[in-house]
C-alpha positions as CSV (number, residue, x, y, z in Angstrom):
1,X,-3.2,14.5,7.3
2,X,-6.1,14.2,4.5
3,X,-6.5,17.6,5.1
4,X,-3.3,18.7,4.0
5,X,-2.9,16.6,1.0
6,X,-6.0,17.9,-0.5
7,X,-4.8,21.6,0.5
8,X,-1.3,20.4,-0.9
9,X,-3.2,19.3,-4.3
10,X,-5.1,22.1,-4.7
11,X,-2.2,24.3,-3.9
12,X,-0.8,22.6,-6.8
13,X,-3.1,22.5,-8.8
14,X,-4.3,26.0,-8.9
15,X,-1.2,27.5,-9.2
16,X,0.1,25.6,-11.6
17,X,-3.1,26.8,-14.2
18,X,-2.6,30.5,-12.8
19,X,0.9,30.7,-13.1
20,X,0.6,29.0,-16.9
21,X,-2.3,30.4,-18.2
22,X,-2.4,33.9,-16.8
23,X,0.5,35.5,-14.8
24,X,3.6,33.6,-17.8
25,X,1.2,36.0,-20.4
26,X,1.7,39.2,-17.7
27,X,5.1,41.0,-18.8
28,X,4.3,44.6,-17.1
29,X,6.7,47.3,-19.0
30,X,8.1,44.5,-20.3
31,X,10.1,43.4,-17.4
32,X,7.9,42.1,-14.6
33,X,6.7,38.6,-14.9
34,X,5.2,37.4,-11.6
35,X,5.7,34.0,-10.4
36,X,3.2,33.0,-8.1
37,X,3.5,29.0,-8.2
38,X,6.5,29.5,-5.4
39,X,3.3,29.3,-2.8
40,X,2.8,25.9,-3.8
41,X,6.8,25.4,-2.2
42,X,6.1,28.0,0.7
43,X,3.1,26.8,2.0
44,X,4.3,22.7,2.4
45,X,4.4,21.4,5.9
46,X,7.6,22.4,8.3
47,X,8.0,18.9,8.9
48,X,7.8,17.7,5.3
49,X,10.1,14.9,4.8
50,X,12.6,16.9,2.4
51,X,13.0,14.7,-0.2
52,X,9.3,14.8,-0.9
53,X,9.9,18.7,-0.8
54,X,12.5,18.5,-3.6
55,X,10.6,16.1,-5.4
56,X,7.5,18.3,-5.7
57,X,9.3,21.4,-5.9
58,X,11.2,19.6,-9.0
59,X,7.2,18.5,-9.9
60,X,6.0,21.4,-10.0
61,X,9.0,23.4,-11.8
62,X,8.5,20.6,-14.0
63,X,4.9,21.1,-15.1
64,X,5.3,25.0,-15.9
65,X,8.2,24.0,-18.1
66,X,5.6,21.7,-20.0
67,X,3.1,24.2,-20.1
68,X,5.3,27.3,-20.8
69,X,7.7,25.4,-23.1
70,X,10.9,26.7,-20.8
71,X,13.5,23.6,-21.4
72,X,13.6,22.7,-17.5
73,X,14.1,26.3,-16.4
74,X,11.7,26.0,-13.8
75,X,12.0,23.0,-12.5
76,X,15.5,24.1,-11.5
77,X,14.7,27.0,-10.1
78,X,12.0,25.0,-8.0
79,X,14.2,22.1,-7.4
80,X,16.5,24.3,-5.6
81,X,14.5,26.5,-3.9
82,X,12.8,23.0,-2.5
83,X,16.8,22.3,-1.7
84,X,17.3,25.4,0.4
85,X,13.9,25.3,2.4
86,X,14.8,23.4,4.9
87,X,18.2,24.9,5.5
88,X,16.7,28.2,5.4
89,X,13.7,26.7,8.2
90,X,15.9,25.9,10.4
91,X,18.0,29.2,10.4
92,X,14.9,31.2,10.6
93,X,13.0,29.0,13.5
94,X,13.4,27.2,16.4
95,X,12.0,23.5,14.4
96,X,11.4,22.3,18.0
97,X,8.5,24.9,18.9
98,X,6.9,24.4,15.8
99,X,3.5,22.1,16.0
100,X,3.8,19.0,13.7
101,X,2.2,19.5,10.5
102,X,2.2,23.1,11.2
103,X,2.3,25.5,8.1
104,X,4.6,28.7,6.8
105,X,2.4,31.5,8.2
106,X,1.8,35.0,9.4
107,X,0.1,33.2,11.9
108,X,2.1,30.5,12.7
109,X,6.0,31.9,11.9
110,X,5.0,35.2,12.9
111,X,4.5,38.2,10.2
112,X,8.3,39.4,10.4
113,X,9.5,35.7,10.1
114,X,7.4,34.2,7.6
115,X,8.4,37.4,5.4
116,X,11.5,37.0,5.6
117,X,11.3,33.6,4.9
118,X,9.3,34.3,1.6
119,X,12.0,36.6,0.5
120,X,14.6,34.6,1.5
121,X,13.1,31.8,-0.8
122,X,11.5,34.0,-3.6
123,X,15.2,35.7,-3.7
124,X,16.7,32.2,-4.3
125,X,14.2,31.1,-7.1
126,X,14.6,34.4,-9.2
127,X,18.1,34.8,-8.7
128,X,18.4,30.9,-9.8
129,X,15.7,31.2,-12.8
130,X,16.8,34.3,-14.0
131,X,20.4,33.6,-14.2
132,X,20.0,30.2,-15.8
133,X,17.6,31.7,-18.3
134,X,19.9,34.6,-19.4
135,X,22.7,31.5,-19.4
136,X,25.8,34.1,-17.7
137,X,25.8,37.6,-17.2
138,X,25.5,39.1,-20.5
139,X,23.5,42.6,-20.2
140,X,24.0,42.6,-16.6
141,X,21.5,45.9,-15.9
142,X,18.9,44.1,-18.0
143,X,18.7,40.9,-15.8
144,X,18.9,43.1,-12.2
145,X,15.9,45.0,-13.5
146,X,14.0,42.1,-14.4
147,X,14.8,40.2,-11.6
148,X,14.2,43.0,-8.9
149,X,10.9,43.8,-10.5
150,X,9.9,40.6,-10.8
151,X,10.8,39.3,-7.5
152,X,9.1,42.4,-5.9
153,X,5.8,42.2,-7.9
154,X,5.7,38.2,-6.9
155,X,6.2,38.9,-2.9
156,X,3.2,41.7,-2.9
157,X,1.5,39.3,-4.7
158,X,2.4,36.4,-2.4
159,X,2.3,38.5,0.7
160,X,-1.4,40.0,-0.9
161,X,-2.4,35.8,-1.1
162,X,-1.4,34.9,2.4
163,X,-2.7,38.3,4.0
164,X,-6.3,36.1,2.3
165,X,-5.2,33.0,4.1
166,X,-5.0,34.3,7.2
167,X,-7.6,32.7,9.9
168,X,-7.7,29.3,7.7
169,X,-5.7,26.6,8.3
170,X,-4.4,28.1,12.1
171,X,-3.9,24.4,12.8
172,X,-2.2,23.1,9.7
């Protein structure tokens, strides 16, 4: 339990600065902006109590709106993503085999489900972010560009983070 708090605040933490101070400054071909912080949401507990999911999903969206000056953008986009994940759990797993504190993993979920998962979630959050930041449809070939470029540069970046991940924390 200790254990996963500090991973939880260090997830947090860490992504949080990266996602603020580094990747918010990336805009490759002036479309692709990753967003990375998502991990922070994809890595809580199965058996988080959801509420506490929402809240620090809405936490977390929350702080890279302070940093990034974004008007509560992101702490939409996270709040409903942190909505959804449990829905979205449940579709893709059997809750009941899962281990109690058990994490999202290639390990644990299994490579095909926890990808799947990811996109499922990652898909929600850009789709969510992007269309609340464009406010409607309004250049509709612009926003599909940027959002399929920038959801696909975040999930090999994701995917790349978890592949380093693999072996630690088997146990939750």
């Amino acid at each position: 339990m200790i254990r996963q708090t500090i991973r939880i605040i260090v997830y947090f933490i860490s992504f949080t600065l990266l996602q603020a101070l580094v990747l918010n400054n990336m805009h490759l071909f002036g479309l692709m902006t990753p967003f990375v912080y998502i991990y922070v949401i994809l890595k809580l507990p199965f058996d988080m109590n959801r509420s506490l999911v929402i809240l620090l999903s809405f936490l977390l969206g929350l702080l890279i709106d302070i940093f990034t000056n974004t008007f509560g953008i992101h702490a939409a986009a996270t709040t409903f993503m942190g909505f959804v994940r449990t829905p979205v759990i449940n579709l893709l797993t059997d809750v009941r085999e899962l281990p109690k504190g058990g994490i999202p993993s290639y390990n644990l979920s299994g490579t095909f489900t926890f990808m799947r998962y990811v996109l499922i979630l990652a898909s929600v959050h850009h789709i969510f972010l992007f269309v609340t930041e464009s406010f409607g449809f309004y250049q509709p070939w612009l926003l599909f560009s940027r959002l399929i470029t920038s959801l696909l540069l975040s999930l090999v970046l994701i995917f790349i983070i978890e592949a380093f991940n693999i072996g630690k924390f088997k146990n939750g």
